[in-house]
KOLTOR-858546 format. One line per 2 residues: number of its first residue (from 1); their letters; for each residue x, y, z of N, C-alpha, C. Coordinates in steps of 0.1 Angstrom, whole numbers. Each point is the difference from the previous one (the first is absolute). Layout:
REM residues N
NUM	A	X:Y:Z:X:Y:Z:X:Y:Z  ... .
***
This chain:
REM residues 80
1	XX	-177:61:37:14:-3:3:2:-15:-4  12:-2:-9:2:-22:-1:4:-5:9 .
3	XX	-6:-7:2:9:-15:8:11:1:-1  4:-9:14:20:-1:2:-1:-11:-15 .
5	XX	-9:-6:1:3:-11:-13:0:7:-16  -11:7:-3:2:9:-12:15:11:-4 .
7	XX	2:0:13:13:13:1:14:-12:-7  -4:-8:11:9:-9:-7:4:-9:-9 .
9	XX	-14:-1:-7:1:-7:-15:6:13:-10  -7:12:4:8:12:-6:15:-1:-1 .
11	XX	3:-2:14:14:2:-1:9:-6:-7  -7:-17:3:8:-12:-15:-2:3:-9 .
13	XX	-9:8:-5:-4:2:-16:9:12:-5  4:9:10:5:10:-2:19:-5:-4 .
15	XX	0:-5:6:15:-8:4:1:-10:-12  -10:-8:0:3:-8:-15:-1:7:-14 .
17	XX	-3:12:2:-3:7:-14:15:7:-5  6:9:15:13:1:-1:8:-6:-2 .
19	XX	0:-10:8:13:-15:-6:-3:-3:-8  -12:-6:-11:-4:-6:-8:2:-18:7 .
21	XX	-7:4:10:1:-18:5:-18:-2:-1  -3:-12:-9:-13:-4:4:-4:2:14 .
23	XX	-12:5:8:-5:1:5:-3:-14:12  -4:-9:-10:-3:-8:10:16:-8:4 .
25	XX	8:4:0:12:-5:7:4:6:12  -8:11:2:1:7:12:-12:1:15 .
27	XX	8:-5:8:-11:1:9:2:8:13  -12:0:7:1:16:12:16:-4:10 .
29	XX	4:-12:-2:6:-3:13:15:0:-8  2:1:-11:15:1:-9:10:12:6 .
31	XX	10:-6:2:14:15:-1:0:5:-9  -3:13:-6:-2:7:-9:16:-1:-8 .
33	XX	12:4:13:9:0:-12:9:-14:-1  -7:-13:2:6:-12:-3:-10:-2:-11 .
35	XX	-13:-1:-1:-8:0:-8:0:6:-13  5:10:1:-1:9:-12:13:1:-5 .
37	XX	13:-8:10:7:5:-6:5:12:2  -3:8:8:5:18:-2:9:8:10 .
39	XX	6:8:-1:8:6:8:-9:11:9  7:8:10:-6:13:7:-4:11:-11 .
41	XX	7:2:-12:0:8:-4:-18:-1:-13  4:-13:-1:-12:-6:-7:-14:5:10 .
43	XX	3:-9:13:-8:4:8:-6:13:1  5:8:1:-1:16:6:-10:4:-17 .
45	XX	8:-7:-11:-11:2:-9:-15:-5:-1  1:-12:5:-12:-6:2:-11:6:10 .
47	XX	5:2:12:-3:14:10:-11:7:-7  10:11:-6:-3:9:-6:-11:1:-10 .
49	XX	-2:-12:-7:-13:-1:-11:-8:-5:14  -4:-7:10:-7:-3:9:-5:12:8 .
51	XX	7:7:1:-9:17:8:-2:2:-11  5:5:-11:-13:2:-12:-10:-3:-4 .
53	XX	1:-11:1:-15:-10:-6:-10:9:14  6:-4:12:-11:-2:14:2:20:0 .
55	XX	8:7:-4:-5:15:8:7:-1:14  9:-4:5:4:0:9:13:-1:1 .
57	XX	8:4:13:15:3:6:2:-10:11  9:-11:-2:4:-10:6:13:8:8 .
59	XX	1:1:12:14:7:5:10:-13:2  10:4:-5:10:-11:5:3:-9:15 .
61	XX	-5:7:5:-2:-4:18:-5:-14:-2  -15:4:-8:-12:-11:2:5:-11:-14 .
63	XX	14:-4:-5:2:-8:-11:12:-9:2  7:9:13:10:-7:5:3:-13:4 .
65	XX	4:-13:-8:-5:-13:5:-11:-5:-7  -3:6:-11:-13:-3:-5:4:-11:-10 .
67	XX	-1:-11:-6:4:-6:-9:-11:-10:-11  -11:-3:7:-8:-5:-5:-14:8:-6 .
69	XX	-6:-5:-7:-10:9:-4:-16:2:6  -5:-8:11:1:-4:9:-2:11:9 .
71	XX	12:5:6:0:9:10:3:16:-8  0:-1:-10:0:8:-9:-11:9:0 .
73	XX	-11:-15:-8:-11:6:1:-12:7:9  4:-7:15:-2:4:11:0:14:4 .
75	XX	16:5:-6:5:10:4:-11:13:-6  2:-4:-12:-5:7:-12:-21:2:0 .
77	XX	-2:-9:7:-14:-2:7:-6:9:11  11:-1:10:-2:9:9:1:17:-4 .
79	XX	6:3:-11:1:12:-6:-16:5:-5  -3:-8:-2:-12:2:-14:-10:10:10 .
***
């Protein structure tokens, strides 16, 4: 199983790949959608390649209030 820290370099990498934002401009503690720039709808895309990569179903319950990547990857950790 990776680390909360590997899940979460995952997750920046995953997220910078989609936006096309260098990588190292992002860090665990960023607002995903001030950072990126993105709306919900973006988001829910971003989501969505994130249970793909990991094999897993994020329920909306557990994303509510979620904004950073961070508690993100937490979330997405505890799944694994």
């Amino acid at each position: 199983m990776p680390t909360i820290q590997e899940v979460t370099d995952e997750v920046l990498q995953l997220a910078a790949g989609q936006f096309k934002v260098p990588r190292a401009e992002l860090s665990a503690g960023d607002d995903f959608f001030k950072k990126l720039g993105i709306d919900s709808l973006q988001a829910l895309a971003l989501l969505s390649h994130i249970e793909n990569h990991f094999h897993i179903e994020l329920p909306d319950y557990e994303l509510q209030g979620v904004t950073d990547f961070r508690t993100l990857a937490a979330r997405i950790h505890a799944r694994l």
